[in-house]
DOZAMI-128909 format. One record per atom (N, C-alpha, C, CB): residue number from 1; residue in one letter; z, y, x. Coordinates in steps of 0.05 Angstrom, whole numbers, plus 5000, padded with zeros to 4 digits. Atoms other than C-alpha are relative to their C-alpha. Glycine has a CB too. Example, Ala and Ser with C-alpha at 12.3 -4.5 7.8 and 13.67 -1.06 7.14 Angstrom:
2
1,A,5000,4976,5018
1,A,5156,4910,5246
1,A,5000,5024,5018
1,A,5025,5001,4980
2,S,4999,4976,4984
2,S,5143,4979,5273
2,S,5014,5022,4985
2,S,4971,5009,5009
***
This chain:
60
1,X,5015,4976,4998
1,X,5556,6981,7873
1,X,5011,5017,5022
1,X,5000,5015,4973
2,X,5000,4986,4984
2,X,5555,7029,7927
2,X,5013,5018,4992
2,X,4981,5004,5008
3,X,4997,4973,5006
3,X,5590,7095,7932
3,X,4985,5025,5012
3,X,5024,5004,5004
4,X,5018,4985,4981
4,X,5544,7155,7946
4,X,5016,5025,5010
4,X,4972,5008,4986
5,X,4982,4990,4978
5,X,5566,7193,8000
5,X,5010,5033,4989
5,X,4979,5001,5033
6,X,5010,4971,5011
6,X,5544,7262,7968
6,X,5000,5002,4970
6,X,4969,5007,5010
7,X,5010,4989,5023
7,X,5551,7292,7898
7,X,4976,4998,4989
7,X,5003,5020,5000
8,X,5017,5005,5010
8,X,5498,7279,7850
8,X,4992,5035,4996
8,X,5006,4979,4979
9,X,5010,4972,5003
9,X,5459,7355,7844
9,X,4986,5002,4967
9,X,4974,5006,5026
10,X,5017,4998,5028
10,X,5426,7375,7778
10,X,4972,4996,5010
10,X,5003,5030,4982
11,X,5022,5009,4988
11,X,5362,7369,7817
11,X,4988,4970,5001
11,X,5005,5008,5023
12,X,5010,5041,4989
12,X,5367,7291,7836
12,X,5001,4988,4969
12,X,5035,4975,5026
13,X,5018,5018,5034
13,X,5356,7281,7752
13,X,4975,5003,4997
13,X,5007,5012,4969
14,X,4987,5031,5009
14,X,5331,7241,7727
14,X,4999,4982,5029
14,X,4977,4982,4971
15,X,4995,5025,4978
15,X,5353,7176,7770
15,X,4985,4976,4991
15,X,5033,4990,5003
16,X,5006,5019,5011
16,X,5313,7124,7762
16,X,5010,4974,5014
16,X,4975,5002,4997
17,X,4990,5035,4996
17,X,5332,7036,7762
17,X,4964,4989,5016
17,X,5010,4976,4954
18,X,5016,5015,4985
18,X,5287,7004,7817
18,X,4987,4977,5011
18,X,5003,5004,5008
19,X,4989,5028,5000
19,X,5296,6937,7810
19,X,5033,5000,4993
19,X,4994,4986,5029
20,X,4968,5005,4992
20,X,5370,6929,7841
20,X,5015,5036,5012
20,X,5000,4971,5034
21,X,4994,4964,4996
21,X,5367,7003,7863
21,X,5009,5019,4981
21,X,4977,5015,5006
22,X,4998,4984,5014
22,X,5387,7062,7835
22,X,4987,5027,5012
22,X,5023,5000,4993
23,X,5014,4976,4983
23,X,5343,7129,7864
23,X,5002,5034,4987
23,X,4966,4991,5001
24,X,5000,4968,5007
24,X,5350,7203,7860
24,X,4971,5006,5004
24,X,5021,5021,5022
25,X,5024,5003,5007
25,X,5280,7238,7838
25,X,4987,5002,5024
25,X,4992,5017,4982
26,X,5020,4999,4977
26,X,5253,7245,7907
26,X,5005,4970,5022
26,X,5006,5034,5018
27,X,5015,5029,4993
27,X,5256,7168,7921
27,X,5025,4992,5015
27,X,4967,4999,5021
28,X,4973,5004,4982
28,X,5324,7171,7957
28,X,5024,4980,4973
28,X,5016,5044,5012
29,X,4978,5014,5013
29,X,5371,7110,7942
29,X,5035,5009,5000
29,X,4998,4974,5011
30,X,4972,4977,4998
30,X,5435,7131,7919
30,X,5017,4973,4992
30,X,5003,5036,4972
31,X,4993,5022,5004
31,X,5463,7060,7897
31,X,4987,4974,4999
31,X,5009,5004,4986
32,X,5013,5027,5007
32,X,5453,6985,7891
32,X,5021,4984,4982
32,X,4991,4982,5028
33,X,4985,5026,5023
33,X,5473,6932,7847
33,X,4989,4975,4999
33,X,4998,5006,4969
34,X,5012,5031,4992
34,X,5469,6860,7835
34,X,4985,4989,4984
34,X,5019,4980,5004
35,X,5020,5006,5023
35,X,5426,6861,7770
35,X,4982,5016,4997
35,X,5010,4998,4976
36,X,5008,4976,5007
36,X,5376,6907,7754
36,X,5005,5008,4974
36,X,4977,5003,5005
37,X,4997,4983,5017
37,X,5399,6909,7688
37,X,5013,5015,5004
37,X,5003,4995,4984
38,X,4971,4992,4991
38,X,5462,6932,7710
38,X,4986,5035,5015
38,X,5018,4969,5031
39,X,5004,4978,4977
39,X,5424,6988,7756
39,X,4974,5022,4979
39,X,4983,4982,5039
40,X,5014,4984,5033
40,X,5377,7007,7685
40,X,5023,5018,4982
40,X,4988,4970,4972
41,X,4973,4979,5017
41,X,5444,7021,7646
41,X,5007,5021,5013
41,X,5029,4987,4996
42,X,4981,4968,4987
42,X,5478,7063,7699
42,X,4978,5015,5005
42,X,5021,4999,5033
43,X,5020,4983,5000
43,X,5419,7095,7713
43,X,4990,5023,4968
43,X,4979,4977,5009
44,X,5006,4977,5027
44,X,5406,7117,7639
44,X,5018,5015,4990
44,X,4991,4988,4975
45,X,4977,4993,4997
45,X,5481,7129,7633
45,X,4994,5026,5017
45,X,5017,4977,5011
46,X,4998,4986,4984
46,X,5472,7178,7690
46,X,4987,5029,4982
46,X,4989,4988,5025
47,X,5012,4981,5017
47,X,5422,7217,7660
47,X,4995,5008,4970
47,X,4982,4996,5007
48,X,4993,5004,5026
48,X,5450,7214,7587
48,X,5021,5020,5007
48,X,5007,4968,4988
49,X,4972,4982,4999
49,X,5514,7250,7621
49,X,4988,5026,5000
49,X,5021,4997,5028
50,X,5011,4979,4994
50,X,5468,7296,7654
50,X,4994,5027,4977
50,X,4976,4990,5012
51,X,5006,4976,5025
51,X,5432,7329,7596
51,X,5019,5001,4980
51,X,4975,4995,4983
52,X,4975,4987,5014
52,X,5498,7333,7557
52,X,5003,5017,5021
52,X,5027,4982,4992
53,X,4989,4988,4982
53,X,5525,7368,7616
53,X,4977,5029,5004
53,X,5005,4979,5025
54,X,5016,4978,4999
54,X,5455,7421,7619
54,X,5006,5011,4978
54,X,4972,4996,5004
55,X,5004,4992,5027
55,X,5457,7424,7543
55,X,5025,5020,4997
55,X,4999,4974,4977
56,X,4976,4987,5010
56,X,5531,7444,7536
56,X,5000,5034,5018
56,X,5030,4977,5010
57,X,4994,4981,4978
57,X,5523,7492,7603
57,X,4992,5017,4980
57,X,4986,5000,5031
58,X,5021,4985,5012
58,X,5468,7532,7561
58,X,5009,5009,4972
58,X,4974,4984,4999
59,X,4992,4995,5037
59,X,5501,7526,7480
59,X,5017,5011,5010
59,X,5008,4977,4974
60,X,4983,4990,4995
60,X,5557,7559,7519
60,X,5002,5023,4994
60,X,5005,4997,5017
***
């Protein structure tokens, strides 16, 4: 898998699995991988952290 160059934004959620891709919401690849399941998990992973991470900001 790739490393992306740039911080992930609260904006670029959700990420969606593209096959072998991984994409931020305006179509921009932000990783690859060599399965797509592999690029489904981290992908839902991603956006599983995310909304913990909005939720907690906000119950704060």
């Amino acid at each position: 898998m790739s490393v992306p160059k740039k911080p992930l934004k609260p904006g670029d959620f959700p990420v969606n699995a593209d096959g072998k891709k991984i994409k931020k919401q305006d179509g921009v690849p932000i990783a690859n991988t060599d399965d797509p399941a592999v690029a489904d998990d981290i992908a839902e992973r991603l956006n599983d952290d995310e909304a913990r991470r909005e939720e907690d900001k906000w119950s704060a």
